[in-house]
N, C-alpha and C positions, 0 to 999 in steps of 0.2 A: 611197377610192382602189382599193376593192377588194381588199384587202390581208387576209387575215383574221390577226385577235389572233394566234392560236395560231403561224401562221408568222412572228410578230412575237417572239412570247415564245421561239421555239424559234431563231430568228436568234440571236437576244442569246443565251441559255443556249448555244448553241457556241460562239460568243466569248466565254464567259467572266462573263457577267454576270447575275450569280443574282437580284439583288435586282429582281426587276421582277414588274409583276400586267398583267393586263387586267381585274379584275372590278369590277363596276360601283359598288362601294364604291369603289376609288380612280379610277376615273377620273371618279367624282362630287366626290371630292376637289380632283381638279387641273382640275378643268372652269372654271376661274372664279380670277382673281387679286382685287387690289385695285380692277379698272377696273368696267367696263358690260360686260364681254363675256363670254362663254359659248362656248365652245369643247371639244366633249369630244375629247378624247383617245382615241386608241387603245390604247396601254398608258402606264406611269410606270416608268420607269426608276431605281434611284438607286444608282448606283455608290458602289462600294465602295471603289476606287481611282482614283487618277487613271489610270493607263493602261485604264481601261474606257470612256475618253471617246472616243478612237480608235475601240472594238469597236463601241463604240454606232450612231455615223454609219458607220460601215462596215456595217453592219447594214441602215442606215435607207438608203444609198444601193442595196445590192444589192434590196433592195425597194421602191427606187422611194417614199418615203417623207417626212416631214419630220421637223425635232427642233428643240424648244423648248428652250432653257436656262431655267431656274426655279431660285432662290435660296429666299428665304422667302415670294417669291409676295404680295410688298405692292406690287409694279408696278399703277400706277393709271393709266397710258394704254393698258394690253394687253399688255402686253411677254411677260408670260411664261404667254401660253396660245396655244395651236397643236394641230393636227392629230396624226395621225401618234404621235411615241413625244415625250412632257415628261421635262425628266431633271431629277430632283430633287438638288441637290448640298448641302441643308443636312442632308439626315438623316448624311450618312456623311461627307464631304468637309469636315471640320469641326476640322482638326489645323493648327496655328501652328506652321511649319515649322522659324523662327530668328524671334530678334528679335537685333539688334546694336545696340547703345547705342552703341558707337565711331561706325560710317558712321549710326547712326539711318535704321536701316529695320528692316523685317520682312519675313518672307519665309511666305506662307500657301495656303492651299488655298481655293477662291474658295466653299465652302460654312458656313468662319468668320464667324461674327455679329461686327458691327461691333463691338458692346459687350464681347463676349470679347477683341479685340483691344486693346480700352482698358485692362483690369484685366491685361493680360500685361504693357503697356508701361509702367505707371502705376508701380511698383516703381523704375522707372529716370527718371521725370520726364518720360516723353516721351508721347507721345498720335498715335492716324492724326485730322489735320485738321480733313476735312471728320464731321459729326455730323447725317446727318436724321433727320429727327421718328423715324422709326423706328428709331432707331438699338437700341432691347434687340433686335432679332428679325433685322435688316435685316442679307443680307449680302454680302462682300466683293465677292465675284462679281457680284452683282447691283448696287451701285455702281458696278463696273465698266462692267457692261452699260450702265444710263441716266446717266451721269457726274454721281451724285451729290454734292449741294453741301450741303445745308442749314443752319442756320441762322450758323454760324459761316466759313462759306467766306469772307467778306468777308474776315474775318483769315488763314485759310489756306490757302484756295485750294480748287478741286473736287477731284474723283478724279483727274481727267485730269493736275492740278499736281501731285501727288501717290504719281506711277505711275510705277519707275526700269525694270521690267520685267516680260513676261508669258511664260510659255509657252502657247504655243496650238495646238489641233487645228485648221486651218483647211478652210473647207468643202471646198476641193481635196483633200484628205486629210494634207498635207503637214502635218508635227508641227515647232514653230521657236521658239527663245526670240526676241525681238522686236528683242534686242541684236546680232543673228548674223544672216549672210549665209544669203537664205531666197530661193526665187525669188519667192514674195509679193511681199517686199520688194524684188526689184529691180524688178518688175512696178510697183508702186504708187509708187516716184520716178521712174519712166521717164513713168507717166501726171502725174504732178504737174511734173516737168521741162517736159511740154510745152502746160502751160497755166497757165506761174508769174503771169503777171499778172491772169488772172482769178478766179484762189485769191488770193493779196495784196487785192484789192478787194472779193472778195463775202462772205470766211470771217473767222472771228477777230476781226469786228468791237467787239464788246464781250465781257464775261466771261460771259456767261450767253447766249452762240449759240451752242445746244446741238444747234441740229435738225438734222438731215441727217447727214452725212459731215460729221467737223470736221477739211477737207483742210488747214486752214492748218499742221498740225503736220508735214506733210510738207516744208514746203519750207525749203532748207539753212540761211536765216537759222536757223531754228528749229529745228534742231538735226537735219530727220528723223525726229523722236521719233517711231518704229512702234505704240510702247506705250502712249503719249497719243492718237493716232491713233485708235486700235482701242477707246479707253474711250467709251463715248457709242455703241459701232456697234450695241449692241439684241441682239449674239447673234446677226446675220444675216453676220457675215464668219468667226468662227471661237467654238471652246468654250475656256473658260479652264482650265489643266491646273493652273496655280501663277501667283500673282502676288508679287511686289515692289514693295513700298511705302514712300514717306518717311515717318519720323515727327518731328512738330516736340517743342519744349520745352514743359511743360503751363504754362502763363503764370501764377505766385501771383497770391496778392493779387487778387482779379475783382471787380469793383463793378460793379453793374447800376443804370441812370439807365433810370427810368420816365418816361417824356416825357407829357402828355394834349393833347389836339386836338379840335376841334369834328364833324370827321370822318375819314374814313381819305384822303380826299383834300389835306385839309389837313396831315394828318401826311407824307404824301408829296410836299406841296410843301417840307418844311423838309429833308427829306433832302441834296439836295446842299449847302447849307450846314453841316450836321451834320459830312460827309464832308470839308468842305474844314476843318473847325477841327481835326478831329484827322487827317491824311491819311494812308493808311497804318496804320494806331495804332488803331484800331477791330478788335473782335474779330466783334462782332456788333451788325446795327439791323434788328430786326424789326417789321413792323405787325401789330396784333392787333387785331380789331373788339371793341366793347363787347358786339355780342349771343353771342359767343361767351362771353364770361366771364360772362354772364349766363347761359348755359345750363349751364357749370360751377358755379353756387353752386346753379342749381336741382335740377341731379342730388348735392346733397352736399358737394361740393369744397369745400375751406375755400380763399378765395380772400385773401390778405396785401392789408393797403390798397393801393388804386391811386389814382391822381392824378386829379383833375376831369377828364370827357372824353367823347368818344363811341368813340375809337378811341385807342391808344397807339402809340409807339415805346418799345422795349427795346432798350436802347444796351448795350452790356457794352464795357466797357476791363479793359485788366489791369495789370500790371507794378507797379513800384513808382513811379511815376508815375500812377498810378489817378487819386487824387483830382485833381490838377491837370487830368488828362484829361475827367475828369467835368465842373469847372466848366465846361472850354472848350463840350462839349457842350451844357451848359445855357445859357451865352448865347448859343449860335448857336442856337438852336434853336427860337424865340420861341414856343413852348408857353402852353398856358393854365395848366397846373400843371406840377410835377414832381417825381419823391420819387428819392430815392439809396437803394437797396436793399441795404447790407452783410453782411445777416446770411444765409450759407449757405441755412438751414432756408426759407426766406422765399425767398431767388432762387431754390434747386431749385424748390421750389412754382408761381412763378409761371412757368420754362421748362417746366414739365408739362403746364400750358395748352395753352400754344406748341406744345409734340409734341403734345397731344391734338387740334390745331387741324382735321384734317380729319375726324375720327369726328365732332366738336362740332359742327363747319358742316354735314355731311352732315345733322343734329338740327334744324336750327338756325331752318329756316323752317319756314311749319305745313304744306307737303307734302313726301315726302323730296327730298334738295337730291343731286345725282351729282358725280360726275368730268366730263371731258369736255376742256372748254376750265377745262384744269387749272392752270397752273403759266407760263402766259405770261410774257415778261420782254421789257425794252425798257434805254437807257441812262437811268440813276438819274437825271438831267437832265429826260428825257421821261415820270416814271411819274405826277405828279399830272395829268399832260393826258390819259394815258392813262387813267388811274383815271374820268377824270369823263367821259372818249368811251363807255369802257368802260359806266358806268352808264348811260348815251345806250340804249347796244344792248340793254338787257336791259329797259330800261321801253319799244325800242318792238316788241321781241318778248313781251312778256308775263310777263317772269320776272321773278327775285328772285337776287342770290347775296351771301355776307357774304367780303367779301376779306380777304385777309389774307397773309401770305409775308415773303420776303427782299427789306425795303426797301431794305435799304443797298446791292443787287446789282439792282436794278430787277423783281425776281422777284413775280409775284401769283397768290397760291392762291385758289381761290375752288369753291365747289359750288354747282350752279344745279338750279333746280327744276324740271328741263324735262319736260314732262308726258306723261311714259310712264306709260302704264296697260296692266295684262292684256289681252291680244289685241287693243290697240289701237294699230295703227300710225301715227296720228297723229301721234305724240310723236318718229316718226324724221322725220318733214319739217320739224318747228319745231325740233328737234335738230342736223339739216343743214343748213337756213335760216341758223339764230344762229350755227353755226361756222365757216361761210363766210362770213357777213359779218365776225366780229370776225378771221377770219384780212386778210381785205382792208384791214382801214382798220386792224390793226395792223402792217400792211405801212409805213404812213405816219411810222411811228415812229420804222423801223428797228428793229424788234419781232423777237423769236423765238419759234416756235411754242412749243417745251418749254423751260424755261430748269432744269431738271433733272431731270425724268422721263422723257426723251426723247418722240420721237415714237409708237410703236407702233401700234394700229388708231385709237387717237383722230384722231392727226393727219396720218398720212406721206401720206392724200389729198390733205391740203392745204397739201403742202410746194412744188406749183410755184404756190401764191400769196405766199410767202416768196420762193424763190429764181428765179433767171431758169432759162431754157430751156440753158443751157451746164453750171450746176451740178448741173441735174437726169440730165443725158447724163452728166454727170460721176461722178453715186451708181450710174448703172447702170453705167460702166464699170467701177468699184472691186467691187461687186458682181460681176460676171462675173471680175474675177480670182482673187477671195476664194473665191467660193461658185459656181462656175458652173453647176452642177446645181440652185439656190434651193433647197438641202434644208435649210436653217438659218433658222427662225422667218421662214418664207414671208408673206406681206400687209403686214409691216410696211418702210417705209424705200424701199424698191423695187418696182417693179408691187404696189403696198398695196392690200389689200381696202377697198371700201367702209366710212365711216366707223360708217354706220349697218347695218352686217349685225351680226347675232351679238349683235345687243344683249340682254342679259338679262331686262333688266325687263319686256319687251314681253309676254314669254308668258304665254301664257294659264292661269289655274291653276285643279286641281283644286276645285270646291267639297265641302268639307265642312261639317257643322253643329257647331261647336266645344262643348265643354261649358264652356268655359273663356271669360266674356266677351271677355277681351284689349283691355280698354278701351283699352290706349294705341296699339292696332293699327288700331283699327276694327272690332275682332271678326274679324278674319283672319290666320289660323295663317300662311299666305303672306306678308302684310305684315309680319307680324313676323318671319319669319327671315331677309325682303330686308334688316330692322337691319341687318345684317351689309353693312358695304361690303369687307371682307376685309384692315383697314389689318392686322391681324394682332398688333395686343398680346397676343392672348391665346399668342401662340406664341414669346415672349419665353424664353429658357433659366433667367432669373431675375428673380424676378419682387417687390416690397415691396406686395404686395396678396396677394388670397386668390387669383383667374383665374390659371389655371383646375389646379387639383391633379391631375387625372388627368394632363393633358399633363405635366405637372413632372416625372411618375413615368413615364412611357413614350415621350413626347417623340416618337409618333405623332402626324402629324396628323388622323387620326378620331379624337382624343381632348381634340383641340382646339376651344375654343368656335365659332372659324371651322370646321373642319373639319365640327363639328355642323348648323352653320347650309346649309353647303353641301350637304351630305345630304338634309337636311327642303325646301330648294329643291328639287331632285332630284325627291324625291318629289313636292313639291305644283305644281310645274311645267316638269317636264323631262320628259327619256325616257329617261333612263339607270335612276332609280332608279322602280318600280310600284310606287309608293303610300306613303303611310305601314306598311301592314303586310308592305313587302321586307324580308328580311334584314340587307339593305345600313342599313337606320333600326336597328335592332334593336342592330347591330354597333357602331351609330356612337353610338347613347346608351348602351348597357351599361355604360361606365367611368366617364358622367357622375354628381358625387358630389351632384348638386343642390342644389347650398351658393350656389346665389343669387351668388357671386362675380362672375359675368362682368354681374349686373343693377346692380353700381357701379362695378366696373372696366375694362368697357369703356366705351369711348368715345360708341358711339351705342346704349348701354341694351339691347342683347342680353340676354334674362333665357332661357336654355337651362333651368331647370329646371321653369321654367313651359310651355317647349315641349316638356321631356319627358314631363311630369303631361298635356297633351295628346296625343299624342302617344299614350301610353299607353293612354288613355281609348279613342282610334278604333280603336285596335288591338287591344284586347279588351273591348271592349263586346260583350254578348251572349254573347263565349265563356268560354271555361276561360280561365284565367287559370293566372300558373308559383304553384306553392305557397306561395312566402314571400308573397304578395302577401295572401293569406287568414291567415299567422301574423302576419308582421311588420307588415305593411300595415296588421291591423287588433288592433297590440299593446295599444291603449288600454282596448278592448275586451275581451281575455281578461283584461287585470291587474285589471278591475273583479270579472268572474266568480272570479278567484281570491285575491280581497283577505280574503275572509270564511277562506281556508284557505293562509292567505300564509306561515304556520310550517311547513305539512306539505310544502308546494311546495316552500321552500326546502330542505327535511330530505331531501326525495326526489331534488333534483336537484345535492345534494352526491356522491350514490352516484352513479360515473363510470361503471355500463351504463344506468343509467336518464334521466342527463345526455346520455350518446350518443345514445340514441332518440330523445329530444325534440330533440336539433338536428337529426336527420336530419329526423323529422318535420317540426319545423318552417321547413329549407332551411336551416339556420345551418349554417356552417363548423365542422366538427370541432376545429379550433385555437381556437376565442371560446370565451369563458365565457359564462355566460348571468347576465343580473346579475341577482339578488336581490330577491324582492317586498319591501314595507316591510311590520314586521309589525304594525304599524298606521297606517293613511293621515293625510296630513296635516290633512284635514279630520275625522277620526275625532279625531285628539290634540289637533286646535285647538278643541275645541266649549267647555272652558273659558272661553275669552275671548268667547262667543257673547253673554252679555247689555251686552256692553259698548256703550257709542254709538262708534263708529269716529273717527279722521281718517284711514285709511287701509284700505282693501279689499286685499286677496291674492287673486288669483285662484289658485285650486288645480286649474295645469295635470298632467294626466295624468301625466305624468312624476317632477315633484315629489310628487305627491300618492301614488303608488303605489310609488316606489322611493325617493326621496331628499326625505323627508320633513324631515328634521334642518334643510333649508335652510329652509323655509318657519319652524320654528320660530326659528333666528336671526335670520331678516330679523325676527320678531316684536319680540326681546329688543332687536337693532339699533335699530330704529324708537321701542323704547318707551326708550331711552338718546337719542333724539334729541327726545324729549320729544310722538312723537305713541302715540295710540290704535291700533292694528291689529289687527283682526279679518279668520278668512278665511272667505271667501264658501262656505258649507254646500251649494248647490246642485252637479252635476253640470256641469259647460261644457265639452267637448272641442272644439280648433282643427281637429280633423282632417288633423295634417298624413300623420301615417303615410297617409292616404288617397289624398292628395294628392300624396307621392311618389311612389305605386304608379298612379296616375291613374283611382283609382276614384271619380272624380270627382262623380257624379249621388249616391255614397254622403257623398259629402264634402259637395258641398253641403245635406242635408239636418241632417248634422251641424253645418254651421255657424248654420243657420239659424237650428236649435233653440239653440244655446250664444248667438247675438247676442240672442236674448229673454229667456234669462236675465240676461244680461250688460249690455247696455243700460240699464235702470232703475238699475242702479247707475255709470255712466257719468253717467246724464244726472244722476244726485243730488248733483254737485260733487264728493262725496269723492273723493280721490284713488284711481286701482285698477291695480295695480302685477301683473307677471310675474313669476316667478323662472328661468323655461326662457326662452332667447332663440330657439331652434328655435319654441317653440309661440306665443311674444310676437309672433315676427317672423309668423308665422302670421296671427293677427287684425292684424295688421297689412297684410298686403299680399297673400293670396292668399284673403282673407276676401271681399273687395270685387272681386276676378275671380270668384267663384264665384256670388255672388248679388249680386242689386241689391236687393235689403232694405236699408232706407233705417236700418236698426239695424246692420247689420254695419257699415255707414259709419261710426257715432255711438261702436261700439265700438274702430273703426281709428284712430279719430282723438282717441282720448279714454286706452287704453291704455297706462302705460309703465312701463320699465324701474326699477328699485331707484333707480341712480345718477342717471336722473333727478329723480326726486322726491327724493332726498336734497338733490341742487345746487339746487333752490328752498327748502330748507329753512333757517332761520337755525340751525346747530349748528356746532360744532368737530366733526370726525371723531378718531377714535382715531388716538394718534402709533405710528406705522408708522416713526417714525428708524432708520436703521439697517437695515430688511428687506428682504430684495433679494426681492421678488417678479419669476417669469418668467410671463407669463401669454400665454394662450392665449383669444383673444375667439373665442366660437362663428363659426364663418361668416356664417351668420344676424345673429348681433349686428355686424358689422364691418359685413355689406350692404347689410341691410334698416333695423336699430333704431338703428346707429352709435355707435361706443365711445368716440366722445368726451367725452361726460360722465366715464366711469370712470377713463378715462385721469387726468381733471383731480383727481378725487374723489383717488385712487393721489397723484398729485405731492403736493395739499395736507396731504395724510396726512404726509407724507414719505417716502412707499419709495422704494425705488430699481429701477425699473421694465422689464425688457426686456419689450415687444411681441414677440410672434411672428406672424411673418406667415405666410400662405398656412390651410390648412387640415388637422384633425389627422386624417384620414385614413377614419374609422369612417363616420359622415354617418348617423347614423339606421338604416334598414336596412340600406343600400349596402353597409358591412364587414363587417356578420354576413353577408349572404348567400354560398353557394357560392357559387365562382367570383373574389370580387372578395378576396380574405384577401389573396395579397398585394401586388397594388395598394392595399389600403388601407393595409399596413406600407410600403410603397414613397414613399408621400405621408406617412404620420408620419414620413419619414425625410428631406423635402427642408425641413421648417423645425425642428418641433415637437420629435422626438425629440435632434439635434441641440443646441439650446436647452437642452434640461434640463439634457444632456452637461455642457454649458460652465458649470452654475449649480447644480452637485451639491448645494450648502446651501441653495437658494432654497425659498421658498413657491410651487406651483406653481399659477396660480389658472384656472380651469375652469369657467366657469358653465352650460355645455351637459352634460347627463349623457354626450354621443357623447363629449366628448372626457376627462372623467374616465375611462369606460371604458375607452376603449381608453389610455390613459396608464397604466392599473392592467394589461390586457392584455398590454402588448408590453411593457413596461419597471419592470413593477412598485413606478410611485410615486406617492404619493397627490396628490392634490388638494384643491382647497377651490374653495369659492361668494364670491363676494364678500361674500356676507352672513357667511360662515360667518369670513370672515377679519377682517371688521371689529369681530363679535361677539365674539370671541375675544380680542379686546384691549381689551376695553370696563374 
């Protein structure tokens, strides 16, 4: 527009609005929501107040300008990326004004996470309604914006049923609660006044016509309602300053009836009989395909039995009337199977699916599957006709997509695998082709384009195949009263860009030569950060996984696994960010803790610490490298050189100026300790047991072996109380992770090559051969086989495991643990990669009494000794771990990663133990 940053940044900074960048770090960040599209910005804005939302678009009008409203930026039809200045209202705008339990409402600031709204009201029984899949991260404002429904709207309604009041900046400038005489407002009855009969028949038709202007709220039957009106308008009629919201009673008692069905078309033929047995009385009837859940048990998920089937219905009733509810559901329903789900633990689990449903399907076919024609809905009457037109359209365009959404509201999610490739523009005319056909023959249905994600760049091209030529004159007139200038999230809704501009996937990327196979990418650094479709869990406030610790503690979106992944796009095919060796990459992995968390917690397999070990690699290969990356990087290595003088090391570096030196030296933070060599290795103190015939191998990884030897010896005494033989393997094997985290990768794989040829022969010999470090287990396990294609590293990945594993095949009683409250702390690594379920089971059968911590204890291997990250790393022991202990001052604190003993001894001075070390202790 011609407009340069700096009179952008200096516009706002006179009016008042400090929080704002143009550098190409954030505007890499906000270049990209949850959709297809790519849109950079010119600065990001994120007020601080609400009265900065006025300065803002005063700003962006005196320059001629546009402005984007942006929530948490999981908008998956385009909604919240634009031109001009993006105004972030979740970093700041994030304070719950009132709640009143009397009138049962709330009163908030439209940057409030839906989920934070829920634990405010949940104290008084009450809850906001409507719940989408994104509901930890998703927020209020943004709701607003696309008049979110998700999975439970059937029982409470959308946003829009939902909404008693708004204060709004509207694009005129004019500032008006929504309840109060506004000239908007009389503007916008004056236009509805004079065209009540063609609003009556074309708007409001069913609960889920969501697209366009939903004029039906204007007219006087309906109350007028301004506030309902303006929910669903996208951010193109005005900015939300403070909203007002209903909240209902949270319904006891919830029983979930798992329905099964031959397909997903057949489950959505039983729908409206479902609807008519309990009418009204239904909370929630969702369809869920089988290849979904099938791609959840394959990434890990422990999935609760489900009924015989290709596709499900999840009914949920509530009240005290459940049961009787349930039955009626189960005989209308003529199902192949069906199970009654009562148990809490069990229905969370399997609605987690359900939210994971779009990262899953994006997974879900063998090429990646988009957004697009996202969220269609039609009347619940008409969705198995549609469901099977629907599959018409995609076998005879050439695609694939796994449906799924809100059956019981006629809503259908689906991702299609429409074949966008690197600088191949191909993929936008079968992209335009498929959307204009399924907009036209869903026209037949009396179909709506969005049935809750609104329109945005995905659709509003193709809103006059939905609505006639009157309603469309109609969106532009409401527009020119609203926004007459189009300075408010421009191409969407009104004069809408092209469906197919701005598409992301199209561009062309960078080649580079990976060091890092990235077998699940195709060996492309690019294809793997496109993972990332932007649904945004990783940016969740609270989170019952490890994804992602940095963000937990800074709650920055460059610190977010999205955030990451939008960066390294940038770099490998943008033009915001130059290359992987910009600043901007540099900035943007620095706080990642590479605990592997985002490679099971997210939805579509993002693994960021395998993109930062590459990452790393291209960006100093050939040169200097920072100094811990030669200490820390290659710790394995000096603790062998200093194992023969491990008393004097340790003598030397009790004296605090010569302890100084050596962390400066070696880049360590002046506040760490530096931990302690063993003053003799584990393989050194194990050679006793060397003539023995084994049933069990120890591998003696670096870390045990040269610091915390004592484990290796319990797991011995453990194992030989369980009635097997254990010896540990004499030979040298390093996993190479410190290598690995620092992306000295060509050093790493040579290391692992060497350790899989040691390692192998005893693999392949049957005997069992176990880890005690889950950092270095999870290692040959998972970043052994991206390094090298030695057909022994495989044989070692797939043959390696954990203690508690080989204990749970073992015929033995474990030691009674009755009575010990253990709080434990599973490595990152072990939750991610090697999975704590067995130990969990091991712990129960024992009998402790067990609290799991979640997220990660903050240290990570290098990450927290290095300058720079000290206290981030205490910031992240302080969102689960440290907390944890707080609350359990008598417990056994159990630690099988040395990062997280460390710094547990670091920050808060309390010991820990090994699993092995805890078991043997009570033998």
């Amino acid at each position: 527009m011609g407009v340069e940053s700096t009179d952008i940044l200096g516009e706002l900074r006179r009016r008042g609005v400090e929080d704002a960048s143009d550098a190409s770090l954030t505007r890499a960040l906000y270049s990209s929501d949850a959709s297809l599209y790519r849109v950079v910005p010119q600065a990001v804005a994120r007020p601080r107040d609400p009265d900065e939302l006025p300065a803002i678009l005063e700003a962006a009008r005196e320059l001629g300008i546009a402005v984007t409203m942006r929530g948490a930026g999981t908008s998956i039809a385009g909604n919240a990326v634009g031109p001009g200045i993006v105004v972030d209202t979740h970093r700041h705008l994030n304070e719950i004004l009132t709640i009143d339990p009397e009138s049962r409402t709330a009163t908030v600031q439209p940057g409030v996470v839906h989920a934070q709204l829920q634990r405010a009201a949940a104290p008084h029984g009450l809850r906001f309604g409507p719940d989408p899949s994104t509901h930890t991260r998703c927020t209020v404002g943004g709701m607003i914006g696309n008049n979110a429904c998700g999975s439970r709207a059937l029982g409470y309604g959308r946003t829009a049923d939902n909404t008693t009041d708004l204060r709004v900046v509207f694009g005129t400038g004019e500032i008006a609660r929504t309840g109060e005489h506004s000239k908007v407002r009389v503007a916008l009855e004056a236009l509805a006044d004079d065209h009540l009969a063609h609003i009556r028949t074309a708007f409001g038709q069913f609960s889920r016509q969501v697209s366009g202007y939903s004029l039906e709220h204007l007219l006087p039957e309906q109350g007028r309602r301004l506030e309902r009106f303006l929910v669903g308008s996208e951010g193109t009629l005005g900015m939300v300053q403070e909203a007002t919201v209903e909240l209902v009673e949270d319904e006891p008692h919830r029983r979930l009836v798992v329905l099964g069905y031959p397909s997903m078309a057949e489950a959505a033929d039983a729908v409206p009989a479902i609807l008519d047995a309990a009418p009204g009385r239904l909370i929630a009837c969702e369809g869920l395909d089988a290849r979904i859940v099938d791609l959840a048990k394959a990434n890990g998920t422990l999935v609760p039995a489900l009924p015989h089937g290709g596709g499900w219905l999840f009914v949920e009733v509530a009240g005290a009337e459940s049961a009787s509810l349930a039955g009626d559901v189960i005989k209308a329903s003529e199902a192949l199977d069906h199970r009654e789900v009562i148990e809490p633990g069990e229905a969370a689990a399997l609605w987690r699916i359900r939210e994971d449903g779009a990262g899953l399907a994006a997974r879900s076919l063998e090429s990646p599957a988009y957004p697009g024609w996202e969220d269609a809905a039609v009347p619940p009457p008409r969705l198995g006709a549609w469901l099977r037109e629907f599959e018409e359209l995609l076998v005879e365009h050439g695609l694939h997509g796994v449906p799924y959404g809100h059956f019981g509201d006629g809503c259908v999610h689906v991702r299609i695998d429409f074949p966008f490739a690197p600088g191949d523009p191909r993929g936008n005319a079968v992209f335009r082709e498929f959307m204009t056909a399924c907009a036209r023959r869903l026209g037949a249905h009396g179909g709506s384009l969005s049935g809750e994600h609104g329109d945005g760049r995905a659709r509003s091209e193709l809103l006059p195949m939905m609505y006639d030529e009157e309603s469309i004159r109609l969106f532009g007139a409401v527009k020119e009263i609203c926004d007459p200038r189009n300075a408010l999230n421009p191409g969407v809704l009104v004069d809408p860009a092209p469906i197919d501009d701005d598409v992301r996937a199209n561009r062309p990327s960078r080649s580079i030569t990976p060091g890092l196979r990235l077998i699940h990418d195709g060996g492309s650094l690019s294809e793997a950060a496109h993972r990332c479709t932007g649904v945004g869990k990783c940016v969740a406030p609270k989170t019952g996984g490890v994804m992602c610790p940095s963000y937990l503690a800074t709650r920055e979106e460059k610190d977010s696994t999205r955030g990451r992944a939008r960066v390294l796009q940038e770099a490998l095919d943008g033009s915001v960010v130059d290359g992987l060796g910009d600043q901007a990459v540099h900035d943007a992995l620095d706080l990642c803790l590479s605990c592997k968390g985002c490679a099971s917690d997210c939805p579509t397999g993002v693994d960021m610490a395998t993109y930062k070990a590459e990452a790393l690699h291209q960006t100093y290969r050939g040169k200097r490298r920072p100094r811990s990356h030669y200490t820390l990087g290659r710790l394995p290595r000096w603790a062998k050189l200093t194992a023969p003088l491990a008393k004097v090391a340790n003598a030397m570096l009790k004296l605090p100026p010569l302890a100084g030196v050596a962390r400066a030296v070696a880049g360590i933070d002046q506040r760490r300790s530096i931990p302690a060599f063993a003053p003799k290795t584990l393989r050194a103190g194990a050679r006793d047991y060397s003539r023995i015939e084994p049933d069990v191998w120890i591998w003696a990884d670096s870390f045990t072996d040269h610091f915390l030897p004592d484990r290796g010896h319990a797991a011995i005494r453990l194992l030989e109380a369980a009635g097997l033989r254990a010896r540990v393997i004499e030979q040298d094997a390093c996993c190479g992770l410190t290598w690995v985290t620092t992306g000295q990768l060509d050093d790493a794989r040579a290391i692992v090559e060497q350790s899989a040829a040691v390692l192998a022969p005893y693999v392949e010999s049957g005997v069992p051969v176990i880890g005690l470090e889950p950092s270095c287990l999870a290692t040959l396990r998972s970043d052994a086989t991206e390094l090298t294609d030695d057909p022994r590293a495989a044989t070692v990945a797939g043959g390696v495991r954990t203690l508690a594993e080989l204990l749970a095949e073992t015929d033995w009683t474990p030691p009674d643990l009755t009575g010990v409250e253990v709080v434990a702390q599973p490595h990152c690594h072990h939750a991610s990669v090697l999975g704590w379920s067995a130990d969990e089971k091991l712990l129960a059968d024992a009998g402790a009494e067990v609290t799991k911590v979640s997220g990660c204890c903050g240290l990570a291997g290098n990450f927290g000794m290095e300058n720079g990250h000290y206290d981030v790393s205490k910031a992240v022991a302080e969102t689960h771990l440290l907390p944890a202990v707080r609350e359990h001052p008598g417990a056994v604190v159990l630690t099988d990663g040395m990062s997280c003993s460390h710094q547990l001894e670091d920050l808060a001075g309390v010991p820990s133990v090994h699993l092995a070390e805890l078991l043997a202790s009570r033998l």
